[in-house]
LUMFI-404893 format. One record per residue: residue in one letter; z, y, x of N, C-alpha, C in turn. Coordinates in steps of 0.02 Angstrom, whole numbers, plus 50000, padded with zeros to 5 digits. Example, Ala and Ser with C-alpha at 12.3 -4.5 7.8 and 13.67 -1.06 7.14 Angstrom:
2
A503904971650660503904977550615503904983550660S503544988850642503574994750684503945000250645
END
This chain:
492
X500004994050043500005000050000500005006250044X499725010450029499455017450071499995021150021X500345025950091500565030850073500565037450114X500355043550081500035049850074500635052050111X500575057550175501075063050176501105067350157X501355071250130501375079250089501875081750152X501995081350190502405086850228502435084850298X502485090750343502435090150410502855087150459X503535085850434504005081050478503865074650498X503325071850457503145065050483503765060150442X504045060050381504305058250349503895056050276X504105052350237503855054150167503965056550124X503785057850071504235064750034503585065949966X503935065449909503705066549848503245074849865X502815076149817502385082049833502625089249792X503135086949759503675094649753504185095849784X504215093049858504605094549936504205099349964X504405101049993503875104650063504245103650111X503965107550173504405106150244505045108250244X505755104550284506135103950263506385111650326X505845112450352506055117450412505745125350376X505415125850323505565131050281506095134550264X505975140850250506665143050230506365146350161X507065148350119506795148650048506265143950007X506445137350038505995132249994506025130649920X505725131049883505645131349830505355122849784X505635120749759505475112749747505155113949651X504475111149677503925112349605504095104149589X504365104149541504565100649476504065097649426X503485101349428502925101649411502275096349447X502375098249495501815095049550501385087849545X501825083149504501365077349492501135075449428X501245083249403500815081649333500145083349337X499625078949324498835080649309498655086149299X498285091049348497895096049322498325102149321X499125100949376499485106949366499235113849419X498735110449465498585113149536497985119449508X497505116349447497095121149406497335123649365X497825125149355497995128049286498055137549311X498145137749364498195145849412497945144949480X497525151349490497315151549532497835154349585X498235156549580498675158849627499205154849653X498975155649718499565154349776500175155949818X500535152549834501015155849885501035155149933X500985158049978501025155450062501445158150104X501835154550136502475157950164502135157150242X502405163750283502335164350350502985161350391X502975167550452503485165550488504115166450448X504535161650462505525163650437505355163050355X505515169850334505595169650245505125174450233X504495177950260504045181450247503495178050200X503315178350138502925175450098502615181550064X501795176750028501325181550015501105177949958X500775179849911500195177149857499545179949867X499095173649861498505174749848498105170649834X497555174549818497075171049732496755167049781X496615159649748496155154549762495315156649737X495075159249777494405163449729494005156549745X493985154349800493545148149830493535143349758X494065142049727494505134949716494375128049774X494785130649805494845125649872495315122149836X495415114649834495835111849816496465109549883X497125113649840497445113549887498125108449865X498475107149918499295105449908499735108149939X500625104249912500905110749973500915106250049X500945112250098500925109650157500535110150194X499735112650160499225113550181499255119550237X498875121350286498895125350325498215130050307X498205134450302497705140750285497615146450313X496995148650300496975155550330496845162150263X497245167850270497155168850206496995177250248X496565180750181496495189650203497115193350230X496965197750296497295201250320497055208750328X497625214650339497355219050345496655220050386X496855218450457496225216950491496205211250526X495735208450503495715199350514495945193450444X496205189650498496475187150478497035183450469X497515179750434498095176550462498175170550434X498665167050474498915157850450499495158750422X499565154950359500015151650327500075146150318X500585144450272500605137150247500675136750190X500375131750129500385133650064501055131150043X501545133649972502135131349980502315129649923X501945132649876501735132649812501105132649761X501005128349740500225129649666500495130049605X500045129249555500315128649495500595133249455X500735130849400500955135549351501835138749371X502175136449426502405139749447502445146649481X501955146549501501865152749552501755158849517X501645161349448501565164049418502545167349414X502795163249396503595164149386503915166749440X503725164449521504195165849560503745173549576X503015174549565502765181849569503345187149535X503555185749488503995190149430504815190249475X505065185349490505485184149521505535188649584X505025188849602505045193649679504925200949647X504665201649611504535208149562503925209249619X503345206549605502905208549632502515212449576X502115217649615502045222949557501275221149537X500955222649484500495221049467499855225249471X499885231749504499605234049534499405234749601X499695229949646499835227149688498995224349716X498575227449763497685220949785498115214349775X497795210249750497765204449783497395201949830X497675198649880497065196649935497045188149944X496365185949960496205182249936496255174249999X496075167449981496225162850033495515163550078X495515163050120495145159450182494415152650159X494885150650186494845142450174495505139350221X495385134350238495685128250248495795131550350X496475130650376496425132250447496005125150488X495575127850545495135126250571495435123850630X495305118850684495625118650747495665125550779X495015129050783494955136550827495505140850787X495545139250727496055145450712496855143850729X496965136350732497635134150762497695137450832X497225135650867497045137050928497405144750944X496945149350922497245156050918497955157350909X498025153050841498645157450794499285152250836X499215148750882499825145450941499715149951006X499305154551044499185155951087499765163251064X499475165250996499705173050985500515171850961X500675166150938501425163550940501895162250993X501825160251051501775159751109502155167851163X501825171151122502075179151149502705181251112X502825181151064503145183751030503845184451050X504225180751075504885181051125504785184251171X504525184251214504235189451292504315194451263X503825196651202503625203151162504255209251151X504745203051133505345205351103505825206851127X505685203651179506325205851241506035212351296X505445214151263505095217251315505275226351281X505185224351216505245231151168505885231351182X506465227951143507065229951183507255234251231X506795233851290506895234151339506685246551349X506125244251287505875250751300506165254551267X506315251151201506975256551138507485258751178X507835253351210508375256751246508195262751287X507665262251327507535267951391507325274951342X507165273651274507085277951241507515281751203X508215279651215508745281651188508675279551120X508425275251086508455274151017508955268250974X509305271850938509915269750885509705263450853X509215256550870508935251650835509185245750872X509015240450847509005232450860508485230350835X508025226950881507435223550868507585218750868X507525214850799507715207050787507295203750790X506695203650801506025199450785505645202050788X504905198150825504385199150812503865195150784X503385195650756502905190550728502015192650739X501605190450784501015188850776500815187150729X499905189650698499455189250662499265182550695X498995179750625498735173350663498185174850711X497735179650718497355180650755497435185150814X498155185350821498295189850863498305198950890X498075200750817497615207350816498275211950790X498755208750766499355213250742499735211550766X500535215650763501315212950770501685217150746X502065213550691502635217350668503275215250695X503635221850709504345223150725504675224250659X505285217050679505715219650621506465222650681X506545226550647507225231950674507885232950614X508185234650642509055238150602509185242150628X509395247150593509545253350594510305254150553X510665259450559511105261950521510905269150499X510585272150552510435278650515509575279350538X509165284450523508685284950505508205285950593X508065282250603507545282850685506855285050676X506895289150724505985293850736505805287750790X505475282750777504985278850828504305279350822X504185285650819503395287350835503285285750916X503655289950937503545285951013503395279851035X504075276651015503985270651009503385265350986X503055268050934502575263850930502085265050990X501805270551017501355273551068501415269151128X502075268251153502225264351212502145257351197X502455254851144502175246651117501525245051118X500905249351081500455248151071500035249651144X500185253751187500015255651248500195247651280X500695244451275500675238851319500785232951307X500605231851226500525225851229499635225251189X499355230351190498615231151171498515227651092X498925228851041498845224050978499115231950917X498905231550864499305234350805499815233750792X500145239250798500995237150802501315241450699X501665236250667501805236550625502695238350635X502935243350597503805243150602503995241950532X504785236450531505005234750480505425234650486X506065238050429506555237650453506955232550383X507465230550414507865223450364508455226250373X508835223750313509335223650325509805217450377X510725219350366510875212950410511035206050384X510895206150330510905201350257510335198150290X509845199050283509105198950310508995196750359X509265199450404509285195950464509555187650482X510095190550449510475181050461510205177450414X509845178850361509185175550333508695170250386X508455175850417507845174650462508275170050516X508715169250541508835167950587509235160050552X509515161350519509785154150490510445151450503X510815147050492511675144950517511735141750467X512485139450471512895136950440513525139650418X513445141650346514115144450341514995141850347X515355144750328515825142850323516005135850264X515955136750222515775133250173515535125450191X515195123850240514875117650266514165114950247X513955123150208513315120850186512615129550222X512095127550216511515128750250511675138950218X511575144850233511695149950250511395153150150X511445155750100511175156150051510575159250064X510685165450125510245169850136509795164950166X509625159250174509125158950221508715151750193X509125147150114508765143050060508595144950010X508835149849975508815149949889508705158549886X509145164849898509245169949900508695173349937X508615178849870507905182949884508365190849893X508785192249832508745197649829509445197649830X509805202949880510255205649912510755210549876X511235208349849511565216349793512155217549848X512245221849851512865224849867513385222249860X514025219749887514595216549912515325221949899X515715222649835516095228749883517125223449889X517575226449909518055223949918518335223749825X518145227649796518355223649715518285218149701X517735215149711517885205549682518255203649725X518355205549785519035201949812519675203549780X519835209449762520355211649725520445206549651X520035207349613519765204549551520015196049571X519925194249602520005185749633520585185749647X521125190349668521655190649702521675185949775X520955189349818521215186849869521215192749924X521815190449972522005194350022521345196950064X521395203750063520875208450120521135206650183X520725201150218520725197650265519795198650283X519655203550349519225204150346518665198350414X519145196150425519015189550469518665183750433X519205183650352518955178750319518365181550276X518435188250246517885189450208517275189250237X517315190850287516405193550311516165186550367X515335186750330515025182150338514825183450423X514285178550425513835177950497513535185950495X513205189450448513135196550465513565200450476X514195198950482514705204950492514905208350398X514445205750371514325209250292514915204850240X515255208750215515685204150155515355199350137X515455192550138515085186150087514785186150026X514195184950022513725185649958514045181449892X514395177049920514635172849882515395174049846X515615181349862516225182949830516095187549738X515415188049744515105191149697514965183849641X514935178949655514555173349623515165171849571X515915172649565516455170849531516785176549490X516465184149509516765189349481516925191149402X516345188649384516455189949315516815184549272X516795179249300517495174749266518225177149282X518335178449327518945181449339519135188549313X518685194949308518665197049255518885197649188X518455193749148518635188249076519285187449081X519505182649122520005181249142520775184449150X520665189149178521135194949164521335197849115X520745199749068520875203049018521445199048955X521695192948969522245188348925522775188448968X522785193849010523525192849065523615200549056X524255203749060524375210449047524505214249119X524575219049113524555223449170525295221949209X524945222849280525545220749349526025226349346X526065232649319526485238049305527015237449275X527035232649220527345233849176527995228749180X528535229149169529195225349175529405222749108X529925215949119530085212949068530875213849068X530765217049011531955215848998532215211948962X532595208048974532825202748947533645202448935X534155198948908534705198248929534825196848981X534545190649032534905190149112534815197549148X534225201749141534205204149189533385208149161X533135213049231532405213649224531875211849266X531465209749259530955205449306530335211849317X530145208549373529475214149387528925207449413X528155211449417527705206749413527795203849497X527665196349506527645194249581526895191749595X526485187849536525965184349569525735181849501X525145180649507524635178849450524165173349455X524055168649420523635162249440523335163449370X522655167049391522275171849357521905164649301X521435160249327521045154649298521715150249237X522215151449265522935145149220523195148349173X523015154949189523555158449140524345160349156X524425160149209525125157449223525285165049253X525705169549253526225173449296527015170449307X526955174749356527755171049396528005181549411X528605179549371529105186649386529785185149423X529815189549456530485191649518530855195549475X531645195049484532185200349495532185204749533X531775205149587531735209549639530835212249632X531195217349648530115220749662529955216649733X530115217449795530135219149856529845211649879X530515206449866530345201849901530515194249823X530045188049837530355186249783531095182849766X531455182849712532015180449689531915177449626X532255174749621532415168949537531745170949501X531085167949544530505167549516530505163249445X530185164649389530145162749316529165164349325X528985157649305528225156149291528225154349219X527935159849176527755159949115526905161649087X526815159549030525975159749005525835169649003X525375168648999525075176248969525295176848892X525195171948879525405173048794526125174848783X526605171948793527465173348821527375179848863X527175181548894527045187548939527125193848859X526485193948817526355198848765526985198548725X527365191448704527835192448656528365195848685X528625194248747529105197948751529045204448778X528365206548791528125213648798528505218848715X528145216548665528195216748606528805219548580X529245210948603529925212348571530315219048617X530285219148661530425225448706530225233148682X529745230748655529345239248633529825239948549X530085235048525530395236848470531075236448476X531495236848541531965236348563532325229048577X531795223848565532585217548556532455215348640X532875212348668532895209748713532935202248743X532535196148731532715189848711533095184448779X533435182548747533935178548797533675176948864X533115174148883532575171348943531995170348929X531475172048981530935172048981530655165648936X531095161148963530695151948950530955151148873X531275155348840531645154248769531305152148718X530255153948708529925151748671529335146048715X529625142948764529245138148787529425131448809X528895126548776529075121848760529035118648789X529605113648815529585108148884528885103948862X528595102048920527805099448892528095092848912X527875086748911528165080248921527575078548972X527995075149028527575073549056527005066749060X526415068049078525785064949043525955055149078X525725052349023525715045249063525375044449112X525545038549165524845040449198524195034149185X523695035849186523055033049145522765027949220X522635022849183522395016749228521525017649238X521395021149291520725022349286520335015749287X520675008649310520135001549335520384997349290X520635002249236520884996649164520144994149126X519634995749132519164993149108518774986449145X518914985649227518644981949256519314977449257X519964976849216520334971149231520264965349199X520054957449206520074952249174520274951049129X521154952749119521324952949062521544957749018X521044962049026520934968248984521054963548906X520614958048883520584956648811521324952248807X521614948148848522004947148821522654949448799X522774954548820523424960348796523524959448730X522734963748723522694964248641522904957348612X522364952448602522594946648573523424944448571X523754946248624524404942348625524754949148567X524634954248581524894960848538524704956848462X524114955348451524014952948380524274947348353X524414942248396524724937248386525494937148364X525794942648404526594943648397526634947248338X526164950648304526264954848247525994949648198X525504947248186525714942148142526184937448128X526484933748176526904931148200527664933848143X527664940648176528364944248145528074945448060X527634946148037527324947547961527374941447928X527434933347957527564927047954528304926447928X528674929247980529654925447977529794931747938X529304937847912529674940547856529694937247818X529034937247786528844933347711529364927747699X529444922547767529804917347742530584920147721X530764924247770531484923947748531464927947694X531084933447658531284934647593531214929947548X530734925447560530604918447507531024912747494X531744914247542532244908547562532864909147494X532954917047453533084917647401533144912447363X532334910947330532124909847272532024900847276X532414897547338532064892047355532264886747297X533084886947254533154883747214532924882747144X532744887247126532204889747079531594887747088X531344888447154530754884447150530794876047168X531254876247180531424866447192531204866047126X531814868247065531734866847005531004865346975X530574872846974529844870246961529504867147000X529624864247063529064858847086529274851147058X530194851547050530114844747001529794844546946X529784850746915529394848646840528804847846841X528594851246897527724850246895527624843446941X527874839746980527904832746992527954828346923X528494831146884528444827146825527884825546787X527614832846775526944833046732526574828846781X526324828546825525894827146854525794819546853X526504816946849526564808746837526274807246776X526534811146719526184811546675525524811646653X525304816346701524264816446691524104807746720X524634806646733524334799346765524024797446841X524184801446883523894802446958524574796446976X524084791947000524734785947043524884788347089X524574791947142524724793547215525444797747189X525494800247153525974806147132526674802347108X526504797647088526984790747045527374789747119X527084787447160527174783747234527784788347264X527364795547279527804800147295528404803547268X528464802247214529144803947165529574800047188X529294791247195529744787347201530144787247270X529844788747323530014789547379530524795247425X530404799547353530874808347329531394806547314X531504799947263531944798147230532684793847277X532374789447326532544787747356532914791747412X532714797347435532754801647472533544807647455X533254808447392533854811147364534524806047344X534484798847345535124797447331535444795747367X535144793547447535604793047516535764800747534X535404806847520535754813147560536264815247532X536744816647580537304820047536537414826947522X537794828147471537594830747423538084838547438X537944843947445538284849547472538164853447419X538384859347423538354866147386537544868647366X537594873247321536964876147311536724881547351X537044886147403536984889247441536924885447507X537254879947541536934880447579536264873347583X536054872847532535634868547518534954873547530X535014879847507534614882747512534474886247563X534864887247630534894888247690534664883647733X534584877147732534634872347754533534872247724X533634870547672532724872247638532434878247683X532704881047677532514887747694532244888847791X532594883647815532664883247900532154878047897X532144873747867531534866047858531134868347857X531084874847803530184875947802529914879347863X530354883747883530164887547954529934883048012X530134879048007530124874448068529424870048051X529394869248001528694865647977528114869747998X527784865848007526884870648028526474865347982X526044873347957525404869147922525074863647944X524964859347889524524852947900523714854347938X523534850447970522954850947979522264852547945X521754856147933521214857447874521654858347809X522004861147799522324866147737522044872347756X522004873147692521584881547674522154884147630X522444888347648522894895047609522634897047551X522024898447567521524902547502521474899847450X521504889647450521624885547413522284884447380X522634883247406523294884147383523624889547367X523264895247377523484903347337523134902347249X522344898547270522064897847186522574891747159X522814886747178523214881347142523674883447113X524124888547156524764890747118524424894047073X524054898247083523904903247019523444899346950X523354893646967523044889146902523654886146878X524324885646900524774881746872525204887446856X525154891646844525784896946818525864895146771X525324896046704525544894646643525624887546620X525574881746661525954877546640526684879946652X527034880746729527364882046705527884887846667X527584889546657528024894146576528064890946518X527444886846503527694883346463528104878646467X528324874146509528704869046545529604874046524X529474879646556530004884646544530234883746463X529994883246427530064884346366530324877746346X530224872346361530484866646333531054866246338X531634864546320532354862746304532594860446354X532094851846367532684848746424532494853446497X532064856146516531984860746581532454865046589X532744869646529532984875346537533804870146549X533974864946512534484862046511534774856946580X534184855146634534304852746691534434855246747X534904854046783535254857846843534734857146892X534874858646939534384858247020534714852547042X535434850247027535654844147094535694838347014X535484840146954535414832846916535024827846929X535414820746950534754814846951534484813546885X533784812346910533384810446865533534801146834X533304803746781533434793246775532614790246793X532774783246810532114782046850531674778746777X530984780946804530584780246762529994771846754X529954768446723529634762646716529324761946764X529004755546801528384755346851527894753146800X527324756946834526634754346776526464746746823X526184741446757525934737146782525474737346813X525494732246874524874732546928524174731346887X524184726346829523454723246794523304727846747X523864732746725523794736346669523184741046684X522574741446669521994745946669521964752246675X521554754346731521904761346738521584767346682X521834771446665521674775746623521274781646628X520534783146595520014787146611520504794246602X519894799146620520284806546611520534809246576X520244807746531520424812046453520974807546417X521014800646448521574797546408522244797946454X522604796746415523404797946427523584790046458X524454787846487524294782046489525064778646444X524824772846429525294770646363525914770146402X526464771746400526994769546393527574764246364X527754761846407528034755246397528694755846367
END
């Protein structure tokens, strides 16, 4: 499988990268969609450092980024590198506030070996160049720093970029430059923002300089957002690689700001019964102030909300004075702490299950022990409904009475209370039979209610005790024929 380079490191790299030795690189998002390269004819081409230009594809040379070009110059011509196509380039034009009255000047074509050729020979000078002007500003008594120089790709120009603080007459200056280095000499002056742009570092921070990846346009820095931030005028720490306050103290200002405005003024004092507090320190993002007994230095510091801050502002302005700061604040409890690898533990599922098990479990030995009540009462109706049942004629049922019967005349014979304590512990201890269904035996009882009520109603039921023996009942003959459904069976 063949794969394409889009960029000059000799690496590979998707085709909305460019070279990674660019500065202000710009990553088109765009780039591998079909037909994004025609959609505008305009280009971007960045020179030396962060110096970039647009211009119109009049050719339609089909280009990408990375490409090396020669594009219109004042006189001649010069090399770039393309850095951008597409329907981007339209956006970052606006972005730079390029004005629209502005020539556009137009591409070349494509750079040629002869024009590499040149545009490395006239690169080549440019340090000598620079150390050389230096050399003449000074003898000229002039108030500047020449930071750079840059060759035309064809060698036919050179611009000086310089710094100034106040305003320099280098008319001279150009006379003697152009006198000895025989080329068009251009002056530019940058700021020192600008400079450590061009030149590049590492900030403090641990990341690549803003001025010199992302940052076009330069605002003014003053010691208020440091104030605003509450951090100490430490001018060691504030100021960047230019000597210039940090661009980046401006990037948080207006939250902190916001911010302030729910915290009340550092002027103002709190009176209370202990005593009166004055402001010590503010943790502007939390909400939080902390007040001293003392102005000067701190004492019996009290960290209260902004909101507590206003009430007892309040109550003060209407004279009351409230016992302590902390009087309307509420001990917060402290948070559990949360098992972040509780999802990757094995027995994550069985917790639960055993949790469900023990709660049914306990919903079980209720039911029974409220049901331990009623157990003689229901002895009573399961003899009668054994009775009937002998009656419908079911032998298996005959069998089992008799074996009941037996049962009851060897046990001996105790009280009615604790007969029913004793029932009551039997059944607990019993576990369901095997393939019994509940659901079944919830419909059985409820098909036999109204037998028994009626059973209730008969004379000898209401008239038999719970511990009366029964008198024993005939055995049916073994030959005697057994009796279909609907018939009853004769009695002997």
């Amino acid at each position: 499988m063949e794969y394409k380079l889009h960029n000059g490191s000799g690496g590979l790299c998707c085709k909305g990268c460019s070279r990674q030795d660019n500065k202000l690189n710009t990553y088109d998002w765009l780039a591998d969609i079909p037909g994004n390269a025609e959609e505008c004819d305009m280009v971007e081409v960045q020179f030396k450092n962060t110096r970039k230009g647009y211009y119109r594809n009049s050719n339609k040379i089909k280009l990408e980024k990375g490409d090396v070009v020669a594009v219109e110059a004042a006189p001649g011509h010069d090399i770039g590198v393309v850095t951008l196509t597409g329907r981007l380039v339209p956006l970052q034009m606006k972005k730079a506030n390029f004005k629209a009255d502005t020539e556009i000047k137009r591409i070349y074509r494509k750079a040629k070996p002869v024009d590499m050729e040149k545009f490395n020979e006239a690169k080549a000078k440019e340090h000598a160049t620079m150390i050389r002007a230096r050399q003449i500003a000074l003898s000229l008594n002039l108030n500047m720093k020449i930071g750079d120089v840059e060759y035309q790709g064809d060698g036919n120009k050179a611009i000086f970029y310089y710094i100034a603080d106040e305003r320099v007459d280098f008319r001279q200056l150009i006379k003697v430059l152009a006198e000895a280095f025989r080329v068009r000499i251009e002056m530019k002056q940058i700021g020192a923002r600008q400079e450590a742009g061009r030149i590049g570092g590492i900030g403090p921070c641990g990341r690549e300089l803003c001025c010199a990846t992302w940052m076009t346009s330069f605002v003014s820095v003053s010691t208020s957002a440091a104030r605003y931030q509450d951090i100490s005028l430490n001018p060691q720490k504030l100021a960047g690689q230019c000597a210039k306050l940090k661009c980046c103290l401006n990037y948080e200002v207006d939250c902190y700001v916001e911010a302030q405005k729910r915290l009340p003024s550092k002027e103002i004092e709190l009176e209370t019964k202990d005593g009166t507090f004055y402001f010590f320190k503010a943790d502007i993002l939390n909400n939080q102030i902390s007040y001293s007994t003392d102005k000067n230095f701190p004492a019996n510091l009290v960290t209260i909300s902004g909101k507590r801050a206003f009430e007892v502002i309040a109550m003060n302005k209407k004279g009351m004075k409230p016992d302590s700061l902390l009087e309307a604040e509420n001990k917060q409890e402290p948070k559990k702490p949360i098992d972040l690898l509780e999802q990757e533990s094995l027995t994550r599922f069985d917790r639960s299950k055993n949790k469900d098990g023990n709660n049914n479990g306990n919903r079980n030995k209720k039911k029974k022990k409220g049901n331990n009540n009623n157990r003689p009462q229901q002895q009573a109706e399961n003899g009668n409904r054994s009775q009937q049942e002998i009656g419908d004629g079911n032998p298996q049922s005959v069998e089992n009475e008799n074996i009941n019967k037996g049962d009851r005349e060897n046990r001996p014979k105790n009280n009615n209370r604790n007969r029913g304590q004793n029932q009551g512990r039997n059944n607990e201890n019993k576990r369901p039979e095997k393939g019994t269904n509940p659901e079944r035996q919830q419909n059985s009882n409820s098909e036999r209610q109204p037998n028994q009520e009626r059973r209730q109603q008969r004379p000898q039921a209401q008239d038999r005790q719970p511990n009366q023996e029964r008198s024993p009942k005939p055995e049916r003959n073994k030959n005697q024929e057994k009796p279909q459904n609907n018939e009853k069976p004769v009695q002997e």
